[in-house]
LOBARO-754968 format. One record per residue (C-alpha): x, y, z; residue in one letter. Coordinates in steps of 0.05 Angstrom, whole numbers, padded with zeros to 5 digits, m for minus. Each point is the difference from the previous one (the first is absolute). Example, Ala and Ser with C-alpha at 12.3 -4.5 7.8 and 13.67 -1.06 7.14 Angstrom:
! LOBARO-754968
x,y,z,residu
00246,m00090,00156,A
00027,00069,m00013,S
This chain:
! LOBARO-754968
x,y,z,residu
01654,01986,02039,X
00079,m00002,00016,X
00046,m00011,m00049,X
00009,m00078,00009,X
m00079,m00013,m00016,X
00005,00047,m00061,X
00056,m00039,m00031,X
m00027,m00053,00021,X
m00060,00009,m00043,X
00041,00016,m00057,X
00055,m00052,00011,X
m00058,m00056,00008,X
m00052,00027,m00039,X
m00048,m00065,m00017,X
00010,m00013,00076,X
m00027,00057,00025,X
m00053,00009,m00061,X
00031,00044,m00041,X
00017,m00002,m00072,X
00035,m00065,m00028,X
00046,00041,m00036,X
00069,00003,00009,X
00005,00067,m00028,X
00003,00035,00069,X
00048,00061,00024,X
00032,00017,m00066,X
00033,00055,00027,X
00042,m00039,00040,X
00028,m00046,m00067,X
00069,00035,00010,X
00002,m00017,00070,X
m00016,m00071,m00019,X
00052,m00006,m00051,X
00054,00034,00042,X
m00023,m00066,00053,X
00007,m00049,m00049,X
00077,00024,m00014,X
00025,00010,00062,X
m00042,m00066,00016,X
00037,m00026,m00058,X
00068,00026,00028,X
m00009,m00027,00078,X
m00004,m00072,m00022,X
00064,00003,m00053,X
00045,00041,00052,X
m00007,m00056,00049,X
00033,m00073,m00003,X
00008,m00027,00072,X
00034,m00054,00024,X
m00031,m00067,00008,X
m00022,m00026,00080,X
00016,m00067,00028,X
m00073,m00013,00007,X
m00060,00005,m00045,X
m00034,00072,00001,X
m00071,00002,m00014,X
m00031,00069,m00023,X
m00071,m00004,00012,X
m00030,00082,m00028,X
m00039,00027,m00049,X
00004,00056,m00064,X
m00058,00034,00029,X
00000,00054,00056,X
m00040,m00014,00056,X
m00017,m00068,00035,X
m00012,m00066,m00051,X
00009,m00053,00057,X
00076,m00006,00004,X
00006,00000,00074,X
m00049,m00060,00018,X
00032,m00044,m00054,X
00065,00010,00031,X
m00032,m00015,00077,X
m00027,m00062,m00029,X
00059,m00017,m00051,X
00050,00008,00082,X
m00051,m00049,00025,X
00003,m00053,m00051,X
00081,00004,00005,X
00011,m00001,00066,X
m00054,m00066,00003,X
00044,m00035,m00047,X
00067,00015,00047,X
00024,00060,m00035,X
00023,00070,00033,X
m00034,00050,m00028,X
00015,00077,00001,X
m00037,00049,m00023,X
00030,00075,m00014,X
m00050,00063,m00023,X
00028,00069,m00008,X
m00043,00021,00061,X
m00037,00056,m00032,X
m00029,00043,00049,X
00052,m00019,00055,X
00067,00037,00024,X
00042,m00035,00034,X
00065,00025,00036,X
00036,m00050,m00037,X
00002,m00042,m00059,X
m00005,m00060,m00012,X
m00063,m00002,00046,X
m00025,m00067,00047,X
m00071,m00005,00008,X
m00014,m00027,00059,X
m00080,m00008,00037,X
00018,00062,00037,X
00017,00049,m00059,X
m00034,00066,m00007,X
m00030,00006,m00077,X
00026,00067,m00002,X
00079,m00035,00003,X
m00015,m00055,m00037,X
m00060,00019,m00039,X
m00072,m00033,m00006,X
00012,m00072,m00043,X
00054,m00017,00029,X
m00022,m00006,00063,X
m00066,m00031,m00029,X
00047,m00052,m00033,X
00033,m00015,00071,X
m00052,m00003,00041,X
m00044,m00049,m00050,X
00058,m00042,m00013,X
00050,00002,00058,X
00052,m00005,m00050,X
00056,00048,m00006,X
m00006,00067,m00034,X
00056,00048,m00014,X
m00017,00069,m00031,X
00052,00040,m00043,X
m00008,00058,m00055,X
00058,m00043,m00035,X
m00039,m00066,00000,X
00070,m00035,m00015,X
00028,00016,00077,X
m00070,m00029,00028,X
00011,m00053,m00034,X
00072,m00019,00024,X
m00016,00017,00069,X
m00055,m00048,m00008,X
00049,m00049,m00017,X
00057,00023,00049,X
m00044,00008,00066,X
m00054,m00050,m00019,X
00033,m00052,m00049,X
m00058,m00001,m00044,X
00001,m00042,m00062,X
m00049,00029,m00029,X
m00015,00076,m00023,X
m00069,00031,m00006,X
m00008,00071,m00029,X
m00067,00035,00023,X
00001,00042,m00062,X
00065,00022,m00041,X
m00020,m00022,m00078,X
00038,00059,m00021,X
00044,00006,00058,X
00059,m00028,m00050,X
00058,00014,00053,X
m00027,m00068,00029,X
00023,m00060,m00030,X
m00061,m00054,m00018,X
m00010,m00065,m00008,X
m00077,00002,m00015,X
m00043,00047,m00012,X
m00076,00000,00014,X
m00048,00057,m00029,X
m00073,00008,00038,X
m00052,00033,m00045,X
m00062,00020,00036,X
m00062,m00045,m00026,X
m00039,00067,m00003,X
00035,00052,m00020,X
00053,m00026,m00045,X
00055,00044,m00028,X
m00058,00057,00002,X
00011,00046,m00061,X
00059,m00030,m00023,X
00040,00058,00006,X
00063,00017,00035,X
00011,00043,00057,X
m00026,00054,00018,X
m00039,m00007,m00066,X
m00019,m00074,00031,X
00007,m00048,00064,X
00049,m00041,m00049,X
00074,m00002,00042,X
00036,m00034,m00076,X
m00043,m00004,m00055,X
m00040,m00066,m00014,X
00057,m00041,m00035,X
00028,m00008,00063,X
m00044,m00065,00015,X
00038,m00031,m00055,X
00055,00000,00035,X
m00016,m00017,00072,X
m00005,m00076,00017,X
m00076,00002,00026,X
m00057,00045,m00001,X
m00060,m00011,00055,X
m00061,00033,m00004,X
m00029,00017,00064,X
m00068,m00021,m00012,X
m00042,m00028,m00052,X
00028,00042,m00058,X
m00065,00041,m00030,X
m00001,00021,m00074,X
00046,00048,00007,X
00057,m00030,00027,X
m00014,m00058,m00052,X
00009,00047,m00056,X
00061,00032,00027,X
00036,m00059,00027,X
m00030,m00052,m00035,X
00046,m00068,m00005,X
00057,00039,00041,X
m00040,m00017,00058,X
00018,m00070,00037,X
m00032,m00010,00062,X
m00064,00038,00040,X
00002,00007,00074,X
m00058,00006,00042,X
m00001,00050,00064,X
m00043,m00042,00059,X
m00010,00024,00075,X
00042,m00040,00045,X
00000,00033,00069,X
m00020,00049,00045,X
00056,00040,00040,X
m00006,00048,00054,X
00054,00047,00032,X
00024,00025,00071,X
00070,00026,00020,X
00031,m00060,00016,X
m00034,m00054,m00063,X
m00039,m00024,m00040,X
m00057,m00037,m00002,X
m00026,m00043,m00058,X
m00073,m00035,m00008,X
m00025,m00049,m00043,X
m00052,00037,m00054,X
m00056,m00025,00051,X
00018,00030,00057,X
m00005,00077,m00039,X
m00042,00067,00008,X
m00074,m00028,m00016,X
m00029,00007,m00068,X
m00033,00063,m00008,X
00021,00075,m00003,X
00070,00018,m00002,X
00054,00049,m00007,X
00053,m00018,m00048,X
00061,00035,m00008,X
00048,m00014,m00064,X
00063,00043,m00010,X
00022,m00040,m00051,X
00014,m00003,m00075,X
m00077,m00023,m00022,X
m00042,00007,00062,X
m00048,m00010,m00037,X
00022,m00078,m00014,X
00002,00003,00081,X
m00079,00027,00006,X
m00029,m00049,m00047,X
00031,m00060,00045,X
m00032,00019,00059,X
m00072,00005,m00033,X
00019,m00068,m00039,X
00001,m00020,00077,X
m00068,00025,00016,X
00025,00068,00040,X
m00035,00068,m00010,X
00050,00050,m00034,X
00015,00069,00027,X
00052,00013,m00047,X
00067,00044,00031,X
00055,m00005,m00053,X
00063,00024,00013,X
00062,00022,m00047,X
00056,m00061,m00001,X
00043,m00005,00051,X
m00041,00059,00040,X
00021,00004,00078,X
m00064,00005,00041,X
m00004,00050,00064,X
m00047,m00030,00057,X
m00039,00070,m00017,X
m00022,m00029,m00082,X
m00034,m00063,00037,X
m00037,00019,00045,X
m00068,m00022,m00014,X
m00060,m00023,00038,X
00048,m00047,00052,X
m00056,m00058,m00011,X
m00004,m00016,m00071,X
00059,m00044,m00022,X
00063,00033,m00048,X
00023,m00053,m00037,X
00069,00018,m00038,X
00049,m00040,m00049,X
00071,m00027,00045,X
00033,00053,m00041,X
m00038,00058,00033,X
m00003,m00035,00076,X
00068,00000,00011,X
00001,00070,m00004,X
m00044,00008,00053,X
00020,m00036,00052,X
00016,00044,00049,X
m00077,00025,m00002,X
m00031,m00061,m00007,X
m00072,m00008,00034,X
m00038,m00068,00014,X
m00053,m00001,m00063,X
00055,00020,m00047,X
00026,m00068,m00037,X
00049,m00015,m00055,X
m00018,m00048,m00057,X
00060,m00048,m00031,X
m00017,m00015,m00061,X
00050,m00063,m00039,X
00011,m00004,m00064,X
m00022,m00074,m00032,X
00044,m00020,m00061,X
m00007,m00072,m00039,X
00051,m00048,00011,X
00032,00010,m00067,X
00016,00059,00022,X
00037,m00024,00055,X
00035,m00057,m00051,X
00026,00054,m00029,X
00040,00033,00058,X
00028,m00067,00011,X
00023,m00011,m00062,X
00031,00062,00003,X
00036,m00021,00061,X
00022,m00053,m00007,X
00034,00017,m00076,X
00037,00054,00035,X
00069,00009,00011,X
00045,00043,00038,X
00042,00048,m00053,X
């Protein structure tokens, strides 16, 4: 077992079938409290400055993936449909770039400007700039690009970034896990942050759980639904209608993500025979780790295909999944809009 799966189990115990408790790890209480200070500290030390155009933070309190990145993809669509220019910035994590701030363009390498960002590109065709300091992306966004709107993939407690609105994504599953803070707990800030953000989303139908932890913080549930098939050779990429996929029956499916599992249970929700092959988040693959049978189909998340690109072979395919939101959801974000103005 490595030492993600084990935390895993004790981070998330009623989703893995452990104990409900929360009383997990006690030895690590004095690394939790030392967190929670310098947590504490981080958010007081920083006042930024105010952007000339609205800044939404779209992230989580939880390590790990809780559905941030598709909301943003689809959150890009939905603006640039309704005439705006969109940017979105990420810190790039995985990726080193030469230089900072970063443009991702269709011919990036994920190891310059790390994995979701060039998923967010290549989905959305909308501009992506990566930067540790979120706060250069995001003029350069406006500079090169003359965005008018910001999208953060992630940053909740990246407080050097100014915000305009903030969204929180729980996952409908595993909630806040044990409720306890790093490394004690998945928790980022400790619960009471939701009271403070401007909407919470679970990603999911929220299960008992998450009910009991979040309760009436929580605003709006998105839904996760297939939406096409892509394919990849050196010079593009190729995407299919959901028809025009592997055939129902066995599969490979690869999931280097935050909850593969999530990922798994999709794929035999659409009739496919699961050989499981989880991956830690953000893993890079080597050709060698899938190698398999060459006829049975691999079937991997758009987070974990762009990574192998330059390996690619013909039964390999890439599922996009898009996030579904209601449309008060989408009042909201207007409302926002159109209330702002420029400090």
């Amino acid at each position: 077992m490595s030492l993600e799966d084990w935390l895993n189990k004790r981070w998330y115990p009623a989703a893995s079938g452990g104990e409900d408790s929360g009383h997990q790890l006690p030895l690590l209480a004095p690394l939790e409290v030392a967190f929670r200070h310098g947590s504490r500290w981080r958010k007081q030390r920083n006042k930024p400055a105010p952007l000339p155009v609205p800044v939404i933070v779209v992230g989580n309190i939880t390590v790990g993936g809780a559905g941030k990145t598709p909301l943003v993809a689809e959150l890009g669509r939905w603006l640039q449909e309704r005439g705006r220019k969109p940017g979105i910035i990420s810190r790039g994590y995985g990726g080193r770039a030469k230089h900072y701030p970063y443009n991702v363009t269709a011919q990036s390498h994920p190891l310059e400007s790390g994995d979701e960002p060039l998923m967010l590109h290549l989905m959305t065709g909308l501009p992506v700039m990566v930067a540790p300091k979120r706060l250069e992306a995001a003029e350069a966004l406006i500079e090169q690009h003359d965005c008018d709107v910001i999208l953060s993939d992630d940053g909740l407690q990246h407080y050097a970034l100014w915000r305009s609105m903030e969204i929180c994504v729980v996952d409908g599953q595993r909630g806040l896990g044990n409720g306890h803070l790093l490394p004690r707990g998945p928790l980022r800030e400790s619960v009471d942050r939701l009271d403070s953000v401007d909407m919470v989303v679970a990603n999911g139908q929220p299960n008992e759980l998450v009910l009991s932890q979040c309760g009436e913080k929580l605003d709006f549930t998105m839904e996760l639904e297939p939406a096409l098939w892509h394919q990849f050779n050196l010079d593009q990429t190729s995407s299919l209608k959901l028809e025009s996929g592997p055939q129902i029956g066995p599969c490979h499916a690869v999931a280097g993500i935050g909850n593969p599992q999530r990922f798994f249970n999709a794929l035999r929700e659409a009739g496919y025979t699961v050989s499981e092959m989880p991956f830690p988040d953000h893993h890079q693959y080597s050709a060698q780790e899938l190698q398999l049978d060459g006829i049975t189909p691999v079937i991997m998340t758009m987070k974990d295909a762009v990574k192998c690109r330059d390996f690619w072979q013909s039964h390999w395919w890439a599922l996009e999944a898009r996030a579904q939101l209601p449309e008060s959801f989408y009042q909201r974000i207007h409302q926002h809009l159109e209330s702002f103005e420029p400090a």
